[in-house]
C-alpha positions as CSV (number, residue, x, y, z in Angstrom):
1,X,-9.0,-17.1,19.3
2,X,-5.4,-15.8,20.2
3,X,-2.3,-15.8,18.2
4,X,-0.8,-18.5,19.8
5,X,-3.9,-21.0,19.3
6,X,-4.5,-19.6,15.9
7,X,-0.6,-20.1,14.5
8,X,-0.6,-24.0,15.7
9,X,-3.9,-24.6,14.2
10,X,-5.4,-22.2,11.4
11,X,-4.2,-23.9,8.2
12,X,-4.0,-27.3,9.4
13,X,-5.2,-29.9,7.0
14,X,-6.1,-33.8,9.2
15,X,-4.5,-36.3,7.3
16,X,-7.8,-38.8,7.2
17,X,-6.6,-41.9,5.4
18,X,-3.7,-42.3,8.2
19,X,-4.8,-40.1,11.3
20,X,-1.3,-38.4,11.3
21,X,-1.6,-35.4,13.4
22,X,0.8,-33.4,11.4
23,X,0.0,-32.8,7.9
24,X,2.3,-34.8,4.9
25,X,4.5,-33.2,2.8
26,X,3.2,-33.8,-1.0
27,X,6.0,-32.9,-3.6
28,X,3.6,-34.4,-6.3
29,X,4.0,-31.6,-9.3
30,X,0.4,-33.3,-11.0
31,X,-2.7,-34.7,-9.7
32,X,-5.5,-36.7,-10.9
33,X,-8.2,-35.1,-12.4
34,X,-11.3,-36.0,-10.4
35,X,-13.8,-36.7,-13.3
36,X,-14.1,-35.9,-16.9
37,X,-16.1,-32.4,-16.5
38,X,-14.1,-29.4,-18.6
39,X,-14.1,-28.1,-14.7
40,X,-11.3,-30.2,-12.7
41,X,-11.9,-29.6,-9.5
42,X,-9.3,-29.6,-7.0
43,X,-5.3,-29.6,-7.4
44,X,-4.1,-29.9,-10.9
45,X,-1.0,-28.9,-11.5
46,X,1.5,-27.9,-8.5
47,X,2.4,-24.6,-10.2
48,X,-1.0,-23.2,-9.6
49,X,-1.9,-24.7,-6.3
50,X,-0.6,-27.4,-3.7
51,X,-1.9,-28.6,-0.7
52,X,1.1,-27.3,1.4
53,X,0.8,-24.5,-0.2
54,X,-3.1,-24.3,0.1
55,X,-2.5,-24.7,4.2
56,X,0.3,-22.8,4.8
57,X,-1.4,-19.7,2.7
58,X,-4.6,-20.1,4.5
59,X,-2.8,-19.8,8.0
60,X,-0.6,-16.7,6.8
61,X,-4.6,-15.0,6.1
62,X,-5.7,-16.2,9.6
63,X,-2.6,-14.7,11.2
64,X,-2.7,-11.5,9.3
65,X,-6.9,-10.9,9.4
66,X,-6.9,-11.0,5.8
67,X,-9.2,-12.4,2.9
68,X,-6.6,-14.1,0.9
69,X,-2.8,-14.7,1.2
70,X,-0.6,-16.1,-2.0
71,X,2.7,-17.4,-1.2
72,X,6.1,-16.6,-3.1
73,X,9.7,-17.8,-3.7
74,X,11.0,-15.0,-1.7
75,X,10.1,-11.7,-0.5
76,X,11.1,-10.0,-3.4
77,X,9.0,-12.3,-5.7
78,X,5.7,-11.3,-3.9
79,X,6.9,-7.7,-3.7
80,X,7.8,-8.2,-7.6
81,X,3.8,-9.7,-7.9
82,X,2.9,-6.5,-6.3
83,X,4.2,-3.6,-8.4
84,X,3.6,-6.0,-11.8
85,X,-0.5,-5.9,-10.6
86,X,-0.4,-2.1,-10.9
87,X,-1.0,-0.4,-14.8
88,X,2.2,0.3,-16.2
89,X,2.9,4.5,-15.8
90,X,1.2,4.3,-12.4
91,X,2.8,6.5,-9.2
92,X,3.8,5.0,-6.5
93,X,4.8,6.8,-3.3
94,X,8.1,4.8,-1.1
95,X,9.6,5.9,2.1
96,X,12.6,7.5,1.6
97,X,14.5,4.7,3.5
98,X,12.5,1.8,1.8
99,X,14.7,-1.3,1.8
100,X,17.5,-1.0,-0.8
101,X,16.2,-4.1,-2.6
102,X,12.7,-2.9,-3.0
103,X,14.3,0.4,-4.3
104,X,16.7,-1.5,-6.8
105,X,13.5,-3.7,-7.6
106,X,12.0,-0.4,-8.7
107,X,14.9,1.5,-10.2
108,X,16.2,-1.6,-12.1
109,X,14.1,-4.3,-13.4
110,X,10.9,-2.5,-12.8
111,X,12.1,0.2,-15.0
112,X,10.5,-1.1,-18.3
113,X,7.2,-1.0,-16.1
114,X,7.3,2.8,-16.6
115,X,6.4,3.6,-13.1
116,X,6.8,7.0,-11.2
117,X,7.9,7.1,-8.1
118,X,8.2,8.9,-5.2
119,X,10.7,8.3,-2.1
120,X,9.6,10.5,0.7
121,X,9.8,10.7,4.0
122,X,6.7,8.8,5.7
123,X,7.2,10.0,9.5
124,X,5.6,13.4,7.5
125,X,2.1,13.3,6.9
126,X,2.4,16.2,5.1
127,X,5.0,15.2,2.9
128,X,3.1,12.0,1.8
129,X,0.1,13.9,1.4
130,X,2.0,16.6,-0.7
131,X,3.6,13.2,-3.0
132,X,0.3,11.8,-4.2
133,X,-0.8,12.8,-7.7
134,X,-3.8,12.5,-10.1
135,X,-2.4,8.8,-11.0
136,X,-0.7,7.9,-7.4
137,X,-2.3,4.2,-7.3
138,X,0.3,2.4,-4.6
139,X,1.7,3.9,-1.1
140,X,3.9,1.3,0.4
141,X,4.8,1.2,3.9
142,X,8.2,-0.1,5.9
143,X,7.4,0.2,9.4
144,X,9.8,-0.4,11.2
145,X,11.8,0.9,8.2
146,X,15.0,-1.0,7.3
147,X,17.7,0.1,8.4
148,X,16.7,3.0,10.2
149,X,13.5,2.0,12.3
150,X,11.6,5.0,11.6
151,X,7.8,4.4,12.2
152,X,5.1,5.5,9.8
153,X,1.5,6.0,11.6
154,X,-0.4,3.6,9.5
155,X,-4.3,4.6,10.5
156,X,-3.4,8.1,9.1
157,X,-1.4,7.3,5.9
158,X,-4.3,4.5,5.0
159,X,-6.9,7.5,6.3
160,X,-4.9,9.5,3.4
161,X,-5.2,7.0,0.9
162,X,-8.9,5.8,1.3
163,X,-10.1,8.9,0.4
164,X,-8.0,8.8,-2.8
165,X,-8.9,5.6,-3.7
166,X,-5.2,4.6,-3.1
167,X,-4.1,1.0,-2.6
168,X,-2.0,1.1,0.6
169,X,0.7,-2.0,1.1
170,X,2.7,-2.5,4.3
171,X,5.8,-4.4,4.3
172,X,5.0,-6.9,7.8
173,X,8.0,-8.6,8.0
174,X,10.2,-7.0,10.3
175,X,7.2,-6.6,13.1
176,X,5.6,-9.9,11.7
177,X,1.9,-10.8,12.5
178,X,2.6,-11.4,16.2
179,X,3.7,-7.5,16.7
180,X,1.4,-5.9,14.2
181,X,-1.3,-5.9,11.9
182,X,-1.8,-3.0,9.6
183,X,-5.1,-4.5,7.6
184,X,-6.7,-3.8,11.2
185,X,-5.3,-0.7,10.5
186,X,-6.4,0.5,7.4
187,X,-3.8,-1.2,4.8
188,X,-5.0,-3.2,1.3
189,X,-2.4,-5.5,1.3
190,X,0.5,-7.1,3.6
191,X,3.8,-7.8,2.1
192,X,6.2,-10.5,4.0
193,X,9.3,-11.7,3.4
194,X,8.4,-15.1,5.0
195,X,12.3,-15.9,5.2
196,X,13.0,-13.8,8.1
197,X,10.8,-13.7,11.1
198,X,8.1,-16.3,10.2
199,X,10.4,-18.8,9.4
200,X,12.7,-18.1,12.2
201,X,15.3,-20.2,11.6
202,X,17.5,-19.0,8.6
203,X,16.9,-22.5,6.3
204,X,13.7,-21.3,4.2
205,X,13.3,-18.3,1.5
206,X,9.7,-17.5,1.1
207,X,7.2,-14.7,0.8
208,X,3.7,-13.7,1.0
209,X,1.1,-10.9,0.3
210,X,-2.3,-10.9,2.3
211,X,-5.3,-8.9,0.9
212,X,-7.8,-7.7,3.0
213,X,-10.2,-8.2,0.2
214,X,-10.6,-10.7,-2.9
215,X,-9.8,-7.4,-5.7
216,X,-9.0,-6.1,-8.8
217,X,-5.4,-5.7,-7.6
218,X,-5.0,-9.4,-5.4
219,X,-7.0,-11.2,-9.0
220,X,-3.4,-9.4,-10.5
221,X,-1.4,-10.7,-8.0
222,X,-2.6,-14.7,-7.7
223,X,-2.7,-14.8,-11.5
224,X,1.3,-13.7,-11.7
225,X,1.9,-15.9,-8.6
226,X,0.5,-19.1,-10.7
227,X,1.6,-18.0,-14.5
228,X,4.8,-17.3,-13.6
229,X,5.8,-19.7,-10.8
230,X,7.5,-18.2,-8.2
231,X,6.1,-19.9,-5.9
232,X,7.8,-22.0,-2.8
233,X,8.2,-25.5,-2.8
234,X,5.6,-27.8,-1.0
235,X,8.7,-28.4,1.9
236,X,9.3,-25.0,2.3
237,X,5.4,-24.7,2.7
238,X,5.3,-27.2,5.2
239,X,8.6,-26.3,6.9
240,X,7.2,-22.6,7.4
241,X,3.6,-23.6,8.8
242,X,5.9,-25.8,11.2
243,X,8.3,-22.5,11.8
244,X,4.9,-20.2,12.4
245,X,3.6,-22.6,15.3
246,X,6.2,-21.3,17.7
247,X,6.3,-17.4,16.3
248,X,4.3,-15.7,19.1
249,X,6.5,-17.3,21.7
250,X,9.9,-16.4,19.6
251,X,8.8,-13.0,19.2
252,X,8.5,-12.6,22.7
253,X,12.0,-13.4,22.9
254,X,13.5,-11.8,20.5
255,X,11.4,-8.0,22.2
256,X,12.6,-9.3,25.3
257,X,16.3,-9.6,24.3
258,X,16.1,-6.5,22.1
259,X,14.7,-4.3,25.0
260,X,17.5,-4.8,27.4
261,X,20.2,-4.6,24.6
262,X,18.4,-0.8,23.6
263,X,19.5,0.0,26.5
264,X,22.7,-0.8,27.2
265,X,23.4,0.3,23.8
266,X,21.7,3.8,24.3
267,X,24.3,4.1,27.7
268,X,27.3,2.6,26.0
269,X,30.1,5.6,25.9
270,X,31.5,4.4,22.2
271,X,27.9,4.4,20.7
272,X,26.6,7.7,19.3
273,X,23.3,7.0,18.8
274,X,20.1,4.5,18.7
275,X,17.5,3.6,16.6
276,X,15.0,1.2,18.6
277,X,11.4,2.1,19.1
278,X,10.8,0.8,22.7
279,X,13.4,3.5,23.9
280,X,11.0,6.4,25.2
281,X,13.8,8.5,23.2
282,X,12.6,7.1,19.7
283,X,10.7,10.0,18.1
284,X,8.0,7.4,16.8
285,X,8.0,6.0,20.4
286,X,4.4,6.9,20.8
287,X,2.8,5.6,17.3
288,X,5.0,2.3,17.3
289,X,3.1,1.7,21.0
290,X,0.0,2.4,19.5
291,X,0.0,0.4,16.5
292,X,2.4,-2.4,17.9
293,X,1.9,-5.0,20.7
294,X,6.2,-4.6,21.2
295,X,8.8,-3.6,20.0
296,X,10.8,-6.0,17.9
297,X,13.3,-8.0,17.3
298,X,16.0,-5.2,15.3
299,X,17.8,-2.7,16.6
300,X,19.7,0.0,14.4
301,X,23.0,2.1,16.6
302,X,25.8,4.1,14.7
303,X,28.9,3.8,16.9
304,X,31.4,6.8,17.4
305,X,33.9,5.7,15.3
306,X,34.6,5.2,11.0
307,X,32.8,2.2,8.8
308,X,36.2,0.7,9.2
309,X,35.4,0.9,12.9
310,X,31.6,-0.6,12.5
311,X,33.5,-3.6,10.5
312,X,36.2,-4.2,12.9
313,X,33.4,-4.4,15.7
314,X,30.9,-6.9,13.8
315,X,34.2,-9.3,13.2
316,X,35.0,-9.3,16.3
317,X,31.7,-11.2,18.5
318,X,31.8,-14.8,19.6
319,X,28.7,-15.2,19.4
320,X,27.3,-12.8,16.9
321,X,27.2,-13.7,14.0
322,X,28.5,-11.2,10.9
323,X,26.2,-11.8,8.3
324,X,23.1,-10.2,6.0
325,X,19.4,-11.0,7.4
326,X,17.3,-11.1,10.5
327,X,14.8,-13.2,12.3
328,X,16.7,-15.6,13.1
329,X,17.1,-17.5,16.2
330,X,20.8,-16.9,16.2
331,X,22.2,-13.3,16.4
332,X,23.7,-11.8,13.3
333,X,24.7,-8.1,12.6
334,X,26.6,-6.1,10.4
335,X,28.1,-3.1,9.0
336,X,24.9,-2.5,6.7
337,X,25.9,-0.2,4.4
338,X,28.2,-2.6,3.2
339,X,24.9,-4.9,2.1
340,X,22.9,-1.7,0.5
341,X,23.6,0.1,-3.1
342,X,25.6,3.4,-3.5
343,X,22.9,5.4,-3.3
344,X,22.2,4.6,0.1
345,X,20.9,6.7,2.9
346,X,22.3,4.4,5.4
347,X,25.7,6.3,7.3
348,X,29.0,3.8,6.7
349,X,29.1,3.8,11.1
350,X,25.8,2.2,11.6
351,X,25.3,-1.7,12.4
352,X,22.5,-3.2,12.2
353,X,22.0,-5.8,14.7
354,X,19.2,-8.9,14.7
355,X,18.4,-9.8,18.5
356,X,17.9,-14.0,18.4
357,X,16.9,-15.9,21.2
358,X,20.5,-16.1,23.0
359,X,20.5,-15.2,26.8
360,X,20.6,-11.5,26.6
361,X,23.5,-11.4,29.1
362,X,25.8,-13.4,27.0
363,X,24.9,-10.8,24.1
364,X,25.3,-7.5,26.0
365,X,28.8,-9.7,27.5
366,X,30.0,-10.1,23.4
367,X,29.0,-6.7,22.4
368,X,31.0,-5.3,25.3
369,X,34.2,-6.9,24.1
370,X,33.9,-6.0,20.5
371,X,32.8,-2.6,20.8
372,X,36.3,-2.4,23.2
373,X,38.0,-3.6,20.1
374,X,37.9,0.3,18.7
């Protein structure tokens, strides 16, 4: 079965009693108990399962090839499940670009967790192989990496790991299931942040992790999701299994758009420099086509000019929209340093730009006039 069969109908629950096609909504927080056995089968208590939630977690392990999936609050909730599975004073190996919130997440609040870790650069083998330790338990994965789009070969870094006994997470969300799917690949685990590409739309915050098998680790995970309750609304549930039905065909959009903006970009006289991974010039060119079906939907360029510059250009679109996330229908972009910590890796001229679903000559036509604004 293909994507685009599998994301209308994996996960869908028939509604019996009144023969609706699509599934209800059921923002009941309690259920009945079935019978009076110690053992209450079914839903309970909406905290640690829902039948929105049941569905929409069920389609998220269809689409990724997975065993399991458990459904967050946010991205950062399920990446939060993730490094709280792990024993505390565990190593943990990051790219060296890794999304400034999953850094903070690490630095910050994760501090009392006692782990070590290790930001490298993941486009090096070598240097990943030359990071892992006697207690290296966790190598996570951005691929693309945000904001840079640097691509890490995932077959090899999971080859790495297996024979370590490593636990290797990939963070999905910016190539989404439609684009990639590293458990195919060799990964333990898929991290999403559902809010961006899966639910397509900008209106829903939500995440996921998908195991590729019921273990030790994913037990760790399901039990924080369902103690302590970050977990998505039944709406938001049903409002991102609704969002997912039309993801193949968005995504095919959004690569489409994306590929002919790469290129005007990379010939544009006031940009210095691209970071796209369907442009042949993209030093992971060749593992992005190996691993991905296309290309995505983000594209990274550092303009010749100051950060002043990048702001002054991402105020001055129509139709562009200046604002922090992706996936969304609508184009957004921004002067992304601006979003990230001070420690950032990220230079002040670089904007990072989220191709929606707009008719790419109107967005190569509103890029041309604010890029003229400098």
């Amino acid at each position: 079965m293909r994507i685009e069969t599998k994301s209308i109908h994996a996960g869908a629950k028939n509604d019996t009693d009144n023969r609706a096609v699509t599934a209800p909504i059921y923002p009941s927080t309690i259920y009945r108990h079935k019978d009076d056995s110690a053992d209450p089968a079914g839903h309970v208590y909406t905290r640690a399962s829902n039948p929105n939630r049941e569905s929409l977690e069920e389609l998220l392990t269809v689409l990724e090839q997975g065993k399991k999936a458990a459904a967050f609050a946010s991205g950062m909730a399920a990446s939060t499940a993730i490094f709280q599975a792990l024993e505390p004073g565990v190593h943990v190996i990051l790219p060296l670009d890794v999304y400034h919130g999953t850094r903070e997440l690490l630095t910050g609040l994760m501090k009392r967790w006692n782990l070590d870790t290790s930001f490298v650069d993941m486009t090096d083998l070598d240097k990943v192989g030359s990071a892992i330790q006697h207690n290296t338990r966790l190598i996570w994965i951005e691929t693309p990496s945000n904001p840079m789009l640097h691509i890490t070969d995932i077959k090899k870094v999971c080859e790495l790991a297996s024979s370590r006994d490593i636990t290797v997470c990939v963070d999905n969300t910016w190539s989404s299931p439609a684009l990639q799917n590293p458990l195919d690949l060799g990964a333990n685990l898929v991290m999403h942040s559902s809010t961006k590409y899966l639910s397509g739309h900008s209106d829903i915050l939500s995440g996921a992790v998908v195991t590729k098998e019921e273990n030790e680790i994913f037990e760790n995970i399901r039990s924080i999701q369902q103690i302590s309750g970050a977990v998505p609304s039944p709406q938001d549930c049903w409002l991102l299994q609704r969002s997912i039905k039309t993801l193949p065909y968005r995504m095919r959009g959004h690569c489409g758009n994306a590929g002919k903006i790469a290129v005007f970009l990379n010939d544009h006289p006031k940009v210095e420099r691209v970071f796209y991974p369907g442009l042949q010039s993209h030093p992971g060119h060749l593992i992005a086509q190996s691993q991905m079906s296309d290309y995505g939907g983000m594209i990274s360029f550092q303009i010749k000019g100051t950060g002043n510059d990048a702001m002054k250009i991402t105020s001055s679109a129509q139709i562009i929209t200046n604002a922090t996330s992706l996936g969304g229908v609508e184009s957004i972009w921004e002067q992304r340093v601006r979003s990230e910590a001070e420690n950032t890796q990220t230079p002040a001229n670089l904007i990072r730009l989220s191709v929606g679903l707009e008719h790419p000559d109107d967005l190569i036509e509103d890029i041309e006039v604010a890029l003229n604004q400098v």
